[in-house]
Residue, then its C-alpha position, 0 to 999 in steps of 0.5 A: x436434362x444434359x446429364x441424362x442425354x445419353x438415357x433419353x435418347x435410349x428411351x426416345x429409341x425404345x418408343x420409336x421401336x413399338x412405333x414402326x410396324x408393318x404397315x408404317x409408322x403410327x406416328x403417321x396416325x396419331x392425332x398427337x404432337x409427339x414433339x421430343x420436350x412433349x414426350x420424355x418429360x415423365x421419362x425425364x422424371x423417372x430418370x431423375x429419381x433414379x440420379x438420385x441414387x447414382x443409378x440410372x440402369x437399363x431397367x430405370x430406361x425402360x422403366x422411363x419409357x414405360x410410363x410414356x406408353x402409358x400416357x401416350x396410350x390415354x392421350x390417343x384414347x382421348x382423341x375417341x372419347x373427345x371426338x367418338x359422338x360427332x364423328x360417328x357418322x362422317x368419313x373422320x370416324x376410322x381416323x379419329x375414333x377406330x384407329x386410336x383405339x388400336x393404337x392405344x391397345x397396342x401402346x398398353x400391350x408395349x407396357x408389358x412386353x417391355x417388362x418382360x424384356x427387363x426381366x421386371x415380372x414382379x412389375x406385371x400385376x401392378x401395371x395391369x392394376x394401373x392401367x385398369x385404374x387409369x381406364x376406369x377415370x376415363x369412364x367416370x370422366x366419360x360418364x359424369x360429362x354425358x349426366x351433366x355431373x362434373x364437379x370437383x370432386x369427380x375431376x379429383x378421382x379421375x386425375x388421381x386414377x388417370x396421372x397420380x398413381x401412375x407417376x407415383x408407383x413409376x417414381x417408386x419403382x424408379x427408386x426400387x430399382x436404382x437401390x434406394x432405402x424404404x423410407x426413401x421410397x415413400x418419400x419417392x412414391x409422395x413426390x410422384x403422386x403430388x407431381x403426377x396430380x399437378x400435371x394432370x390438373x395441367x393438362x385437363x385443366x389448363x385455365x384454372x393453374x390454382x387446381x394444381x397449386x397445393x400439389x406442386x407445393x407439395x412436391x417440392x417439400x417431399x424433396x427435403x426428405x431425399x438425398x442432397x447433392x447435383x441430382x436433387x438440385x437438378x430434380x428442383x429445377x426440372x419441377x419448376x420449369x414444369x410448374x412455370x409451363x416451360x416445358x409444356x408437357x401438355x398436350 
């Protein structure tokens, strides 16, 4: 990830932004390690697409800082799903349920003053799609866990709405913006929705790795139809430290 330091640091400083408001730092209220490995592993991919085509632009930055919104927003309204039943009566229930709640109101509402800010307006419509997409997982997932009725293909859906369109579409767009060739672009949006169920299973199912086996595999073949040279090698290996844990974007 050396060659994108500059890149990333660019992305770390747009989030810290939309971090500090007035009444402090919601890195104070939120109930997430937000350590620098954990955080700009989805912007560190979508800076990676857009190295395959000698193009990592201000609007790739922001694009990369995006989709960290965007996770970073589900992560925090996890903490009310997982907590809202038993903290609703006791003195935690502003910290752990109505606190995340805005915040990740707040980091949603980022994701489309920050497409404004590049100029990215044709992007609005499919991030509202995205984000409606990523809520609806977390309802179903919410609904299925209240009946009892969890099983494997419910956990498919949700991980699909929740992570695999996300990264696909931001993989995609990586490339649309960096000027890759349409073929190219499905290629890309394959190895985001492959990479982006593979890290989902990851992380919400982290004592069964053979969930996400067939999508990590399915990764790294898409990568035989993109450009070749230092970028993809480096692509290479950044989806085999994720495979390997090493690292650990999950929270």
């Amino acid at each position: 990830m050396l060659p994108f330091k500059t890149e990333l640091e660019q992305v770390q400083s747009i989030l810290f932004k939309a971090f500090k408001v007035r009444a402090g730092n919601l890195l104070d209220l939120m109930r997430l390690d937000f350590s620098p490995v954990k955080n700009l592993t989805r912007p560190g991919l979508i800076l990676l697409v857009a190295s395959l085509y000698n193009n990592v632009n201000r609007r790739v930055v922001i694009l990369a800082a995006i989709i960290q919104f965007i996770h970073t927003a589900s992560q925090t309204h996890k903490v009310v799903i997982e907590n809202g039943g038993r903290m609703e009566q006791t003195d935690d229930f502003r910290n752990y349920c109505q606190l995340p709640v805005l915040i990740g109101d707040y980091l949603w509402s980022q994701v489309f003053v920050s497409l404004c800010d590049a100029g990215l307006f044709n992007y609005l419509r499919t991030f509202a799609e995205l984000i409606g997409q990523l809520n609806e997982g977390c309802i179903l997932k919410l609904k299925a866990d209240q009946e009892g009725l969890r099983s494997a293909d419910i956990n498919m859906t949700v991980i699909e709405k929740e992570s695999g369109q996300v990264v696909a579409n931001c993989c995609r767009i990586s490339g649309e913006l960096a000027g890759a060739p349409e073929d190219d672009l499905r290629c890309l949006e394959n190895l985001g929705f492959n990479l982006g169920m593979a890290m989902g299973f990851a992380e919400d199912m982290p004592d069964n790795p053979q969930a996400a086996e067939d999508f990590w595999d399915n990764a790294l073949n898409s990568l035989d139809l993109l450009p070749q040279g230092e970028s993809l090698d480096l692509l290479k290996q950044f989806i085999g430290l994720l495979q390997e844990k090493k690292l650990m974007p999950y929270n």
